[in-house]
C-alpha atoms as one frame of an Amber mdcrd trajectory, in Angstrom:
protein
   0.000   0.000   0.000   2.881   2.137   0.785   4.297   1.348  -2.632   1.193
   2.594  -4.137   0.888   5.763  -2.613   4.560   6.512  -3.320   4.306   5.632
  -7.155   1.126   7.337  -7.391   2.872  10.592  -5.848   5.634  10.495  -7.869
   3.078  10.139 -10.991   1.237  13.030  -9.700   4.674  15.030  -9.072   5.932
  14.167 -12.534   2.941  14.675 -14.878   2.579  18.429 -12.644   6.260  19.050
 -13.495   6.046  18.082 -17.020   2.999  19.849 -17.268   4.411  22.944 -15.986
   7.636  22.634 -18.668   5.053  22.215 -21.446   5.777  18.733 -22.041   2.622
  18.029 -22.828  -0.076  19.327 -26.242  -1.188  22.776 -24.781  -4.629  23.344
 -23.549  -6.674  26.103 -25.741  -7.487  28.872 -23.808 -10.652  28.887 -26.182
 -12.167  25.614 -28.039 -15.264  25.792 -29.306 -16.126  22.015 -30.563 -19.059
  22.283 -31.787 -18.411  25.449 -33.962 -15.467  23.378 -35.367 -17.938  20.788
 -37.065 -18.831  24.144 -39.291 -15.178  25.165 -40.261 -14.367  23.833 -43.839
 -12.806  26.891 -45.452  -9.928  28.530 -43.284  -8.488  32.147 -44.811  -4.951
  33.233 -42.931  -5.419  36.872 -42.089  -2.339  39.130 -41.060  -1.260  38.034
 -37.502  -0.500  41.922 -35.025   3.006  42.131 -33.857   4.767  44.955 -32.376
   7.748  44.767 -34.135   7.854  45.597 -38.380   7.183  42.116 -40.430   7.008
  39.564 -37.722   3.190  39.859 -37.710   3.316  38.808 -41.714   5.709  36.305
 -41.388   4.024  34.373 -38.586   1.486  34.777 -40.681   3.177  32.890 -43.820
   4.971  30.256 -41.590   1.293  29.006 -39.799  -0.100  29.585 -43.846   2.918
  26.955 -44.979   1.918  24.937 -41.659  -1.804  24.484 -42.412  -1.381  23.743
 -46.014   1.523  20.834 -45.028  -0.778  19.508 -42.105  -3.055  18.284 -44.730
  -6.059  18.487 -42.153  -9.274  16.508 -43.421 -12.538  18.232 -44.713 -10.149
  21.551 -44.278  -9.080  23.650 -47.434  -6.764  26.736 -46.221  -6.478  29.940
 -48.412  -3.738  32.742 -47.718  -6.023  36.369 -47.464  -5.927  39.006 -50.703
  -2.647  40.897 -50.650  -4.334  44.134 -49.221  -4.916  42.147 -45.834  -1.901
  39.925 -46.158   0.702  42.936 -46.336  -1.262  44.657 -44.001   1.212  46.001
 -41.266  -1.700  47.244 -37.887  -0.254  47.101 -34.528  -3.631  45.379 -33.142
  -5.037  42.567 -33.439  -8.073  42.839 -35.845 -11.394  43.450 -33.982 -13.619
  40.156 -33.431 -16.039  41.611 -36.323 -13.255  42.735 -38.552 -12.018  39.227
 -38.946 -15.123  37.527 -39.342 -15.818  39.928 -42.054 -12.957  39.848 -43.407
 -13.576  35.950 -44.081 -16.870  37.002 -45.282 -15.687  38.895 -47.963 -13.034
  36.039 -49.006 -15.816  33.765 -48.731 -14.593  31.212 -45.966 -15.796  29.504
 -43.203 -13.384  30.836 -40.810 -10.454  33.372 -40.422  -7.250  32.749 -38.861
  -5.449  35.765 -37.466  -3.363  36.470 -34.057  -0.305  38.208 -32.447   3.229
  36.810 -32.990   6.000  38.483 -30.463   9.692  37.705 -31.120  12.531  38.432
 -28.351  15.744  38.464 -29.906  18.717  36.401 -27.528  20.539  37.990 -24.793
  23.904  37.089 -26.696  24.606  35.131 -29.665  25.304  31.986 -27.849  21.422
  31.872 -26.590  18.051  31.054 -28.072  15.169  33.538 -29.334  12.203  33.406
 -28.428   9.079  33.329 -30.266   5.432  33.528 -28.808   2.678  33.138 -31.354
  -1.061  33.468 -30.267  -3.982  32.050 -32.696  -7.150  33.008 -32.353  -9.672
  31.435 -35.196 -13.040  33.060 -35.851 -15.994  31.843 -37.073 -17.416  33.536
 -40.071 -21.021  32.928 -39.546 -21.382  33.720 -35.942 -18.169  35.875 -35.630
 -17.425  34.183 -32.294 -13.478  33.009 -31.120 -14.090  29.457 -32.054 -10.214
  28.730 -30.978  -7.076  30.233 -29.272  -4.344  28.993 -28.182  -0.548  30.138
 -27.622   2.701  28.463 -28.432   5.929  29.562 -27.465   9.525  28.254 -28.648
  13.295  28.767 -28.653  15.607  28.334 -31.218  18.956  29.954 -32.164  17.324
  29.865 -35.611  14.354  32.407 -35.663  12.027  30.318 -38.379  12.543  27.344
 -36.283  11.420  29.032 -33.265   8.333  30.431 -35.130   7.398  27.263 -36.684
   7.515  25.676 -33.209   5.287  27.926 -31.811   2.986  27.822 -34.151   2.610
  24.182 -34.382   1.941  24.205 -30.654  -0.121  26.835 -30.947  -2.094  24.714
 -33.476  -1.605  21.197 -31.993  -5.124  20.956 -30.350  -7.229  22.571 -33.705
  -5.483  19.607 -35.571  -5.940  16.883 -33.283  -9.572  17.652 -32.834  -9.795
  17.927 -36.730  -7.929  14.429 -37.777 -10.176  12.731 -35.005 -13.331  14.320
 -35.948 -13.214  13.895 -39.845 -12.515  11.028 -42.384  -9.139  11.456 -44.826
């Protein structure tokens, strides 16, 4: 009985320390399943970003993602170049984005904030944090967010990280819910 209880601490200690490294798929901080069962068209809006460009190239690297995840029942479109080179600050208004998706004629619109923090010193990693936030285009409610963050001395490595964490639960939920 002893022996129990011990092991069964331990597991508690261990899956609470890996949880706490991110060892483990990220929980959305939004996930809207039932919405999902409507999302079949997905455009990739401009993601916000303090800093010139970063926005539009987290924006290309989760575009690349989506189209190599090969998600079932899912067909991903980049948005028109007006949106796409868009450079705002702020992250498009809920009703912006769903109308935005409206006028491309998708189900839903994909936009966010991606942050980059250069290293301390060349020997160290960057970090990037990228938030997605997916809208539906019918209701123009947050059907999904979620955050990923990576390091990498290599800054497109550190974005595509956090942007397939950031994406790990929308594509899990999608290749369990719908046939190839």
């Amino acid at each position: 009985m002893i022996v129990r209880v011990a092991k069964g601490m331990l597991l508690v200690l261990v899956t609470a320390v890996c949880g706490a490294a991110g060892c483990g798929p990220p929980e959305p901080t939004q996930f809207d399943e039932s919405a999902m069962a409507d999302i079949h068209s997905l455009a990739v809006l401009p993601m916000a970003s303090s800093s010139e460009g970063t926005g539009a190239f987290a924006s290309g690297v989760t575009l690349v993602h989506l189209m190599k995840a090969d998600l079932p029942g899912l067909t991903v479109t980049e948005a028109p170049a007006l949106w796409r080179l868009s450079r705002g600050a702020t992250v498009m208004a809920l009703t912006s984005a769903a109308d935005a998706g409206r006028r491309i004629g998708v189900d839903a619109a994909l936009t966010g904030t991606a942050v980059y923090v250069p290293p301390p010193n060349e020997d160290a990693d960057a970090t990037a944090t990228v938030t997605v936030q997916i809208f539906s285009v019918g209701s123009g409610q947050l059907t999904y967010e979620n955050t990923g963050t990576a390091k990498d001395r290599n800054i497109p490595n550190a974005f595509t990280k956090a942007i397939a964490q950031s994406l790990i639960a929308f594509e899990d939920h999608l290749r369990k819910t719908r046939k190839q």
